[in-house]
N, C-alpha and C positions, 0 to 999 in steps of 0.2 A: 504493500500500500504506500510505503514510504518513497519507493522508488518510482510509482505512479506520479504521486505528487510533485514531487523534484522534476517529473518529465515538461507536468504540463506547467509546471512554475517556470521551465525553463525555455519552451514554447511561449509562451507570454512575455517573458521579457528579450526572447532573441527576437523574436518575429510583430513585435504588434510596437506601435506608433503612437504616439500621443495625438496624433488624427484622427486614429480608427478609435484610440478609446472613448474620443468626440463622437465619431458614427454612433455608438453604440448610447452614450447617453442621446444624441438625437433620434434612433431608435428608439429609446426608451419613452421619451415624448411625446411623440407621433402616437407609440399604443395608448398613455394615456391619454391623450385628449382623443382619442377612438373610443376606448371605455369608458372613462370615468367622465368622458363631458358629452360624449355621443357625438363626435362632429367628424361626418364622413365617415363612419366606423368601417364602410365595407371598402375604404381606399388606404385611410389613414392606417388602420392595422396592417394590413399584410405589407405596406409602404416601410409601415417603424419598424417590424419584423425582418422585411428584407435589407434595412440597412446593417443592424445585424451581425445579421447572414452572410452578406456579404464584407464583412469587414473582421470576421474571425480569422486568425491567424493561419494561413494557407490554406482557405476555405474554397473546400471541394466545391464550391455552388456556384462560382464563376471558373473559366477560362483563367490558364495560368500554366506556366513554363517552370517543370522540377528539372533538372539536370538533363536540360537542351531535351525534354521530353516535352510536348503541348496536351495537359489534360482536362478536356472541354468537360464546364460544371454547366447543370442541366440550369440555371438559371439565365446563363446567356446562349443556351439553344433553346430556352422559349421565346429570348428577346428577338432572336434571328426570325423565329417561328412566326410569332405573333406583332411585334411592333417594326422591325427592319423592314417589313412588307407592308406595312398599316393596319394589318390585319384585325389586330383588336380594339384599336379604336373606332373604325367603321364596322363591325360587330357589334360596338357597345354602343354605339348610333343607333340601329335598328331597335334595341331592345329600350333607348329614353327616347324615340319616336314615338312606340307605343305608348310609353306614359305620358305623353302628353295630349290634353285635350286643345284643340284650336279653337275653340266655341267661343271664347271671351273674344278673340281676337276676333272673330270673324263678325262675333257681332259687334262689336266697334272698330272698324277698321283701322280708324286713325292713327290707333295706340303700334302700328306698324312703325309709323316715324319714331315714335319714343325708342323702340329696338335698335333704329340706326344713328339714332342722336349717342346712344349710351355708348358707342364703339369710339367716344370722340379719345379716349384715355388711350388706344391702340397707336392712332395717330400719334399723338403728341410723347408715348413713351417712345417710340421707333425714331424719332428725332432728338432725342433727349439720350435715347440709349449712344445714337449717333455719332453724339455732339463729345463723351464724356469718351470714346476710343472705340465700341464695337461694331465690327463690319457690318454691312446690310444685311448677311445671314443670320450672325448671333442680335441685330438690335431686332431683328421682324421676329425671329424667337419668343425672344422675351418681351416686346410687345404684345404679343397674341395671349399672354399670361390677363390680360387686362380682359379678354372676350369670358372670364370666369365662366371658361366650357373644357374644362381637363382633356377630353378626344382632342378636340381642334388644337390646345396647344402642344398634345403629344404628337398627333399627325402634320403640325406645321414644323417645329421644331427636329423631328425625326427625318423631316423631308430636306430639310439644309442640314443634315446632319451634323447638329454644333453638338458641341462639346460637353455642352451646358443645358443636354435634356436631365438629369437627374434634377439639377436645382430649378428649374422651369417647373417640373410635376411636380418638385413639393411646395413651390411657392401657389403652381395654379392652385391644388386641393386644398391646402392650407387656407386660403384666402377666402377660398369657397367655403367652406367652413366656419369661417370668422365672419362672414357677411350680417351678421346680426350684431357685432362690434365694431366692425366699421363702418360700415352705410348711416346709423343712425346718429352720431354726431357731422358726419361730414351734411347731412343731410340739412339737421337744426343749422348752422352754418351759413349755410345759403341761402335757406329761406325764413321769413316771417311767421309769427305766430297766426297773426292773419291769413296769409297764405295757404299754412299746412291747415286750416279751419274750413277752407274751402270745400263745397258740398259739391258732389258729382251726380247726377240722376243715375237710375239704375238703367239698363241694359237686358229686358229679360224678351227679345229678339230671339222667337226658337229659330234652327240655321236647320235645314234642309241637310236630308242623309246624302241627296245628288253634290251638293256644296261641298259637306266635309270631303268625299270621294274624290273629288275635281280640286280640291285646296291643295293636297299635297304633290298631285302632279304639274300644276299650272308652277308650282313654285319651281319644281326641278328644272323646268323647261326654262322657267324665267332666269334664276340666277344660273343657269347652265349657259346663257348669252349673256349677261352680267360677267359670270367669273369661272369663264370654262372648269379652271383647275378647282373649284367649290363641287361639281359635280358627284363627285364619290362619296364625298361627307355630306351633302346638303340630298344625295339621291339617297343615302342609307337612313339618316333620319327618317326623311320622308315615307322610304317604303315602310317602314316602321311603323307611322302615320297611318299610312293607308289599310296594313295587315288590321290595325283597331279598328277604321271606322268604315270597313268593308265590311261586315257584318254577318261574312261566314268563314273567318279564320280567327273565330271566337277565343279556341284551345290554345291556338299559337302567338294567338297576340298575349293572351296569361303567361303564356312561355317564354315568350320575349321580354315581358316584362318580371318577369320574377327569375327563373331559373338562369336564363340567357346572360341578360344584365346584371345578374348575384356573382354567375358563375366567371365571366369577363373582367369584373369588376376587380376580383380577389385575383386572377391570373395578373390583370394590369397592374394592378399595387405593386405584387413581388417580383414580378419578372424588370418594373422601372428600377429596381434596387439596384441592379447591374450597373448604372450610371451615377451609384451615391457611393463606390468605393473613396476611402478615404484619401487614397491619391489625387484623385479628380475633383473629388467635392468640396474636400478643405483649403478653398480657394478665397482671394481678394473678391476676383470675378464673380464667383457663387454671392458671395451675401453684398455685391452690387445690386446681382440680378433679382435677389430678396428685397431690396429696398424699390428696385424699378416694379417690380410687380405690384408694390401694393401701393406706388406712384398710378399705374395700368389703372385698378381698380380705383383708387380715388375720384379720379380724373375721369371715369366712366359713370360713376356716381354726378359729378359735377357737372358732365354734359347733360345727360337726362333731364335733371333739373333746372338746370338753365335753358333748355330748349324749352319747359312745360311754359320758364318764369315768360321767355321772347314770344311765345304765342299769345299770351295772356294778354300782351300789348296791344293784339287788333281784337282779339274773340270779346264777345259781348258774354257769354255764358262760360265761365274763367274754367280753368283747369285746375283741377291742386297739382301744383309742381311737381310737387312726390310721387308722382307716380311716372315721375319720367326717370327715376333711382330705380325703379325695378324692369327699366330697358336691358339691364346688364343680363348675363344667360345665367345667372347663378338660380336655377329655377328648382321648389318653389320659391326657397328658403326667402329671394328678395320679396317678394309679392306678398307675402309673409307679413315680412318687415314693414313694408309700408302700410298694410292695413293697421299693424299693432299701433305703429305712429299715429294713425288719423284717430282711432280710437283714443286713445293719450289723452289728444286734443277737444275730441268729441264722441262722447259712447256714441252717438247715433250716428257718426261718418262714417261708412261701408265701401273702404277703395277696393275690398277685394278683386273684385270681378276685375275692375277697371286696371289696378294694378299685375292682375294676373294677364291681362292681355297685352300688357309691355312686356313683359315677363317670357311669353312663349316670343313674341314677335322679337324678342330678344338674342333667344334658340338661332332661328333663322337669322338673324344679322349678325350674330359672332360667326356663323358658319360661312356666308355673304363674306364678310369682313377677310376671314381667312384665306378663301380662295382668292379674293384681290391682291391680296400681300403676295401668295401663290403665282399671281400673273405678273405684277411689276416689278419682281425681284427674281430674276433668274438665279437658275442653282446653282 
């Protein structure tokens, strides 16, 4: 037993880093605000887990060279498997297609522009990322952290293949996550008490089973001449979409949303670990790219809002601004947020609806948003 001990005490101090001992308390992190605070528990766990994992002392779980031998750990022959192709992010599209209803949005259209207003954070961090040293591959990366839609920014960032997907995915989910601690100061902030007081008429417009049917393809068609390269991620949503509100692929749209998207979900957490090794991660660039993320969201937060405040200037029948905070795709969790706020202010103000249709239209415009970045930035 003695000589057991002595091995692995001496595995530990020859082979392990005061980096990795960092992975492993961020590790530790990620599981707890999984468990103990419930936020994203089905990305954040297996994510804290596989940092880990991959940061144990000669860990069989990645790829790695013993004595001029290469022996391939099954966590980066999933990454090749599933993320190197895009494979499980547009997988995990189909299965948060189904869960999403388009009904709010369709019955008020307009909350469509709130969706494209909130993407103003994308812009301005990919300038911003620019300006401080990262090429247009690594600033459109972490730009896309700001569309708070973890797929789009694992399938944009995996596509310019920077360096910097491991802290990309933990900044996207993480933030997603925290949306109910960031959004609502940045929110009070910018608007008025008056403002957020603002009363919305209700919306109860029933939408035609031919409508929902024709929504999700009219969209693929549409942002496929928009943002060719949006195609894959905005057509796998969609068909997602469509399997729900087609009305005889009842069994599989369950399956899409539960087993599919359970099952994806916990594959994508552990298999992104492979890019949180301690060599790579414990970087200057990494907790740059942490601070531009949650610049991304802010800043997508503040466009929303100020687009509801700049309408408000001509509409005779005002807007609550707030509801242009839940344009971002962090869905439902923002739409959430904003109704809790209007309540705050007033038991009887009910933005759900209204805020739930920024919310979806939100979906679609980070995925919009991505495929552009996709077209004006060559690999």
């Amino acid at each position: 037993m003695l000589e057991i001990l002595v091995t692995i005490w001496t595995n530990i101090t020859q082979h392990t880093t005061w980096q990795q001992l960092l992975m492993w308390l961020i590790g530790a992190v990620l599981i707890y605000l999984a468990i103990k605070k419930e936020m994203e528990p089905t990305l954040l766990l297996p994510m804290g887990f596989g940092a880990i994992l991959v940061n144990l002392p000669l860990s069989g779980a990645v790829d790695q060279t013993i004595d001029g031998v290469v022996e391939h750990g099954a966590i980066d022959t999933l990454f090749n498997a599933g993320i190197a192709n895009e494979l499980f992010p547009l997988l995990l599209f189909i299965g948060i297609g189904a869960m999403i209803d388009f009904g709010p949005l369709l019955s008020n259209p307009k909350m469509m522009l709130f969706g494209f207003a909130a993407q103003f954070g994308i812009l301005f961090t990919f300038f911003v990322a620019r300006f401080i040293g990262f090429n247009d591959h690594d600033a459109a990366s972490t730009a896309i952290i700001g569309a708070a839609d973890g797929p789009t920014s694992i399938f944009v960032a995996n596509y310019y293949q920077t360096k910097y997907l491991g802290a990309i995915v933990v900044a996207a989910y993480s933030y997603m996550a925290l949306v109910p601690i960031i959004q609502p100061p940045v929110i009070k902030l910018i608007t008025t008490r008056k403002e957020r007081l603002i009363r919305m008429p209700s919306h109860d417009k029933t939408i035609s089973k031919t409508t929902r049917i024709l929504f999700p393809i009219i969209v693929t068609m549409v942002a496929g001449v928009i943002a060719p390269r949006s195609v894959a991620l905005i057509g796998f949503l969609m068909f997602g979409n469509l399997v729900r509100e087609c009305g005889v692929l009842n069994s599989l749209s369950q399956s899409a949303q539960k087993e599919l998207a359970n099952l994806i979900s916990l594959l994508l957490g552990i298999t992104v670990a492979t890019k949180m090794q301690a060599s790579s991660f414990i970087t200057a660039e990494t907790f740059l790219i942490l601070g531009l993320g949650l610049v991304a969201f802010v800043f997508d937060t503040v466009g929303g809002v100020l687009f509801g405040k700049f309408l408000n200037l001509f509409l005779k029948k005002k807007i609550n601004p707030m509801i242009g905070a839940a344009g971002i795709s962090a869905f439902p969790m923002s739409a959430r947020v904003v109704h809790k706020m209007g309540l705050a202010e007033d038991k009887q103000n009910f933005l759900l609806m209204h805020a739930a249709g920024a919310n979806v239209s939100g979906q679609i415009a980070s995925v919009i948003a991505g495929g552009i970045l996709l077209s004006l930035i060559a690999k």
